[in-house]
C-alpha positions as CSV (number, residue, x, y, z in Angstrom):
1,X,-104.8,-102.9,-72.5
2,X,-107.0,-102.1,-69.6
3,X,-105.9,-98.4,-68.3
4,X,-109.6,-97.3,-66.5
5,X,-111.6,-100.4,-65.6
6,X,-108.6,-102.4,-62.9
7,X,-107.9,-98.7,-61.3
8,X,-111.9,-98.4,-60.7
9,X,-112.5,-102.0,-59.4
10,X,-109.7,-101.2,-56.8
11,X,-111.4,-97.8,-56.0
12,X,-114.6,-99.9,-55.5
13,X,-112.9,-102.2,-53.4
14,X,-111.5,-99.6,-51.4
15,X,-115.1,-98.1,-50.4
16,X,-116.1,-101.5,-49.5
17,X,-113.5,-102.0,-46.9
18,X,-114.0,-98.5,-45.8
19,X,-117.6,-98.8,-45.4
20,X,-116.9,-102.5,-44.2
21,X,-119.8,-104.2,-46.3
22,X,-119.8,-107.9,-45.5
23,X,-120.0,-109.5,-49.6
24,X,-120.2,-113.0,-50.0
25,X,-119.9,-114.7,-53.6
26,X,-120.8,-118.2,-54.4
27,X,-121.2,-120.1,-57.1
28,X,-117.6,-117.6,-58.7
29,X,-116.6,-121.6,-60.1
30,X,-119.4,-121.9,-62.4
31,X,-117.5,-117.8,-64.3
32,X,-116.1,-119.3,-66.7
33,X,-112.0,-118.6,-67.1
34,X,-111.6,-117.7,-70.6
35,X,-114.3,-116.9,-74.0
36,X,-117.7,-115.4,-73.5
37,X,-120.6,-115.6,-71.9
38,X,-124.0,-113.9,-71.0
39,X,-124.3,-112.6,-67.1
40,X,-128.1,-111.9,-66.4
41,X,-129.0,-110.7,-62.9
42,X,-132.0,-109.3,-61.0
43,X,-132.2,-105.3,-60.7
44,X,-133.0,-104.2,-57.2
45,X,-130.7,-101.3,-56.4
46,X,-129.0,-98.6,-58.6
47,X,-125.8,-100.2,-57.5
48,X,-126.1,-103.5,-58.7
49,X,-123.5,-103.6,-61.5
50,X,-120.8,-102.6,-59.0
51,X,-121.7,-106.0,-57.4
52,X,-122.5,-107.9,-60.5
53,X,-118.8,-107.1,-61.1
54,X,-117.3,-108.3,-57.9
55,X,-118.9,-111.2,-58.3
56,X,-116.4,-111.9,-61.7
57,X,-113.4,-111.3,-59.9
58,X,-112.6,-114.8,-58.2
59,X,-112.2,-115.9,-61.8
60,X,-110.3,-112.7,-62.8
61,X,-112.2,-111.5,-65.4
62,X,-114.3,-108.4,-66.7
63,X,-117.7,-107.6,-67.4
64,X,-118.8,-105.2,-70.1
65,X,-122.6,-104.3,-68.8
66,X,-125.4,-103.2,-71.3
67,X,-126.1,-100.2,-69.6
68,X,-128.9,-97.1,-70.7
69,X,-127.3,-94.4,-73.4
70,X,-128.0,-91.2,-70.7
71,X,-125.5,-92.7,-68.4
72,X,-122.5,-92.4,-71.2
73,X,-123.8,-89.3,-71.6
74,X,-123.2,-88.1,-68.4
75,X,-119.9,-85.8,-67.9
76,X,-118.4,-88.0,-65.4
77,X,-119.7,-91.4,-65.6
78,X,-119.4,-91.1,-69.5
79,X,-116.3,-90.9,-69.7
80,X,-115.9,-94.0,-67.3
81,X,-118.5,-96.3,-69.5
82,X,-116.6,-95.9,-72.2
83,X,-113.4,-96.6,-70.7
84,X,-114.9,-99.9,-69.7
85,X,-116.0,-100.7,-72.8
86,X,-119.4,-101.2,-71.5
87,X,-122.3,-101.0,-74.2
88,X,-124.3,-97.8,-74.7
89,X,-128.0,-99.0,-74.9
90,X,-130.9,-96.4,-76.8
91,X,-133.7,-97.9,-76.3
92,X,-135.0,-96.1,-79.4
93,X,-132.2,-98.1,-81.7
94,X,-131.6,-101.1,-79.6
95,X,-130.5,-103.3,-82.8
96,X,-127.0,-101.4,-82.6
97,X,-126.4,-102.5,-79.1
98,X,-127.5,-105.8,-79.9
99,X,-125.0,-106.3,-82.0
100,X,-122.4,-104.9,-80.3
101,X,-122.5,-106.7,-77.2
102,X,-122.8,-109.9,-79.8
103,X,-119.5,-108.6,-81.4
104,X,-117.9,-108.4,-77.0
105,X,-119.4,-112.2,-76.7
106,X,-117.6,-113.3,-79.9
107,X,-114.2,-111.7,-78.6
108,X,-114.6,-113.6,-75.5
109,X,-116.3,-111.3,-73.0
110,X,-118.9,-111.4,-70.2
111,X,-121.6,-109.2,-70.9
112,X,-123.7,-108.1,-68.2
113,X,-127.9,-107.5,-68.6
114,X,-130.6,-106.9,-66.4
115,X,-133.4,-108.5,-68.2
116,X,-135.9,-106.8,-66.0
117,X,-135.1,-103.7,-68.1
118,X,-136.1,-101.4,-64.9
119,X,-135.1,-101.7,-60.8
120,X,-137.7,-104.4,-59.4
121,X,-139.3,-102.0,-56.3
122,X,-140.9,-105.4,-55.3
123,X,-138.0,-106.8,-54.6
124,X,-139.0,-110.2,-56.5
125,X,-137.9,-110.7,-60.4
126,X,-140.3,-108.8,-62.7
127,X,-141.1,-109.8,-66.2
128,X,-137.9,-110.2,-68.1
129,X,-137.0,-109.1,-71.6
130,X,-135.7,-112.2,-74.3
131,X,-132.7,-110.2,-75.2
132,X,-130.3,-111.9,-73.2
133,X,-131.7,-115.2,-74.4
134,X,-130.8,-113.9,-77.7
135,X,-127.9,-113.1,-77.3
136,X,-126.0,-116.2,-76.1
137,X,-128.3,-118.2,-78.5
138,X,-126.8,-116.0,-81.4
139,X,-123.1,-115.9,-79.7
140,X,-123.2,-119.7,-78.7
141,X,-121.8,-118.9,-75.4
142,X,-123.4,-119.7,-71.8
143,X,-126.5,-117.9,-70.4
144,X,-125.3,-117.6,-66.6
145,X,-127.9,-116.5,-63.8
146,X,-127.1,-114.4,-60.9
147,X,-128.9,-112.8,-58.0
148,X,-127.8,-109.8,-55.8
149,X,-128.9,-108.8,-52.5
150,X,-128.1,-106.4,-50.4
151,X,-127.1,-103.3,-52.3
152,X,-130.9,-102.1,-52.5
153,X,-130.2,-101.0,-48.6
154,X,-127.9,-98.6,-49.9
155,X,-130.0,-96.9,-53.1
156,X,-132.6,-98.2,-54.8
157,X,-135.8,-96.4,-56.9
158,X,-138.3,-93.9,-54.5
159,X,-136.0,-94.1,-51.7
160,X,-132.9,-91.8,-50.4
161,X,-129.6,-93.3,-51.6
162,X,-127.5,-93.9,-48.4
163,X,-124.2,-94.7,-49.7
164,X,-121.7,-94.3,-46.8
165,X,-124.3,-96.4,-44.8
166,X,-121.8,-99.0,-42.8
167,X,-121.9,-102.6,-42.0
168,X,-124.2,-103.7,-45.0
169,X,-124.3,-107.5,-45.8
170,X,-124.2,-108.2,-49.1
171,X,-124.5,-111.8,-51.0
172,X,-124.2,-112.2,-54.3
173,X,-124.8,-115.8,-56.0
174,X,-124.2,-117.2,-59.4
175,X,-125.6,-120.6,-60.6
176,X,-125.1,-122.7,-63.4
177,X,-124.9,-122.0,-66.7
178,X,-128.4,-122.4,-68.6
179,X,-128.7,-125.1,-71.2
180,X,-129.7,-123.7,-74.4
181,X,-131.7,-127.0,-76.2
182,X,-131.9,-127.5,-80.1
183,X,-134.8,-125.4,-81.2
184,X,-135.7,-123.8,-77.6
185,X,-137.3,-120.5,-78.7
186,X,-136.0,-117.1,-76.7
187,X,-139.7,-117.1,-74.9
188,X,-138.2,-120.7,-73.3
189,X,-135.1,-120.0,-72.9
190,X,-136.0,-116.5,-70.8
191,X,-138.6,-118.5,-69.0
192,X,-135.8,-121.0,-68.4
193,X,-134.1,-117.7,-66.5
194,X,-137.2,-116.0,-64.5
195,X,-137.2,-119.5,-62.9
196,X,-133.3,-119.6,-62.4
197,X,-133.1,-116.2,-61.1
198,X,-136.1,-116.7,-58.8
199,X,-134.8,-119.4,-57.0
200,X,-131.0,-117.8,-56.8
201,X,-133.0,-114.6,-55.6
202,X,-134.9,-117.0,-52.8
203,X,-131.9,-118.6,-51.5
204,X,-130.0,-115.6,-51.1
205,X,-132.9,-113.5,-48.9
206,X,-133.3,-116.3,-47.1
207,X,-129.7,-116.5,-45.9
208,X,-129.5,-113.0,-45.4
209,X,-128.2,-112.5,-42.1
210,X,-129.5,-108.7,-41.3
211,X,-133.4,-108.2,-39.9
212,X,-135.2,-105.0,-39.9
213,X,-134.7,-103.0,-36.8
214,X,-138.0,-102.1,-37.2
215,X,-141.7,-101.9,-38.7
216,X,-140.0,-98.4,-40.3
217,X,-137.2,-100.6,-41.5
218,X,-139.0,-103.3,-43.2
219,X,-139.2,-101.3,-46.7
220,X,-136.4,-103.6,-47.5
221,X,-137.8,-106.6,-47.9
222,X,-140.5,-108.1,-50.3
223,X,-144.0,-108.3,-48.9
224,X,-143.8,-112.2,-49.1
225,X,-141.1,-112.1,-46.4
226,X,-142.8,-109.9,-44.4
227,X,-142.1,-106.5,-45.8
228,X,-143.4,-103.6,-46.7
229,X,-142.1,-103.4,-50.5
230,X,-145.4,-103.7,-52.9
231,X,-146.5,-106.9,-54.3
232,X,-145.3,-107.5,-57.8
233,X,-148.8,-106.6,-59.4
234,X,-148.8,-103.5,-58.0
235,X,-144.9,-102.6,-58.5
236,X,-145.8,-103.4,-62.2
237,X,-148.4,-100.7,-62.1
């Protein structure tokens, strides 16, 4: 029985209304309804699993996220993780969560990853790790891409976190699943994904129907749309 993860989603839903964020989901028909499956999204804001989330709920289900082990170690959103039944990840024994998020995917959850390991600050998708690859190879369920934007706005990495900031669109897009071919190594298969999550990325900051009010305001978007967020050679650095 779930007795902490439906009470937060409606607290989240709550500050949403309150704050009047405009979220739009597509692509919620290609969740599937029932057995598991691999989520991998972007990572632009701090945020983004909140979103990631959402994005599940048209097809009524719950994502357990691969999340880093200090934040189940915190004294208040520990307590919460774990309640979840999200997966603790040390990055210093990562085998362990490995196989416990294959464990969730053979009981027929969604687990959530950020393959990009770290926030993107250039706002584009960064070099991506094979785990998730790995994963739904191993656990023969679907490798599902998803891109988020929007939340960055509200707290992202080397800027002040502004989370009562009102009005905020938000879109939030999930494509089909990947195919996983006979004998397609994880280095393909992730490849497969940076291109998948490129495109859903693309689409979505194109449609995005907020402008900076500003040249001080253009921190938000990447440098190849005009904004002031470093190019990805020198985020990397």
């Amino acid at each position: 029985m779930e007795l902490v993860y439906p009470p937060v989603v409606a607290l989240a839903k709550t500050m949403f209304r309150a704050l009047d964020l405009k979220i739009v989901v597509e692509g919620a028909e290609h969740i599937p309804s029932t057995g598991g499956a691999v989520l991998a999204s972007n990572h632009s804001s701090y945020l983004d699993f909140i979103f990631c989330g959402f994005g599940t709920q048209p097809a009524k289900r719950l994502v357990r996220f691969m999340a880093k082990k200090q934040v189940f170690d915190h004294r208040i959103s520990g307590p919460l993780m774990r309640g979840m039944r999200h997966i603790p990840v040390d990055r210093r024994a990562g085998t362990a969560a490995f196989r416990e998020a294959i464990t969730s995917l053979q009981n027929g959850e969604i687990v959530g990853v950020f393959p990009e390991a770290t926030i993107s600050e250039s706002f584009t998708v960064k070099e991506l790790k094979t785990g998730a690859a790995r994963m739904a190879r191993e656990a023969d369920v679907p490798l599902i891409p998803m891109a988020v934007w929007g939340p960055h706005r509200l707290w992202t990495k080397g800027r002040k976190k502004e989370l009562t900031k009102r009005h905020v669109p938000v879109i939030i897009k999930i494509g089909e699943a990947i195919q996983l071919p006979e004998g397609a190594t994880p280095e393909a298969i992730t490849a497969t994904l940076k291109q998948r999550l490129s495109v859903l990325l693309d689409e979505v900051q194109q449609a995005y129907p907020d402008k900076p009010a500003g040249d001080d305001d253009r921190w938000w978007l990447p440098a190849h749309l005009g904004g002031t967020a470093p190019l990805p050679q020198a985020a990397a650095v």
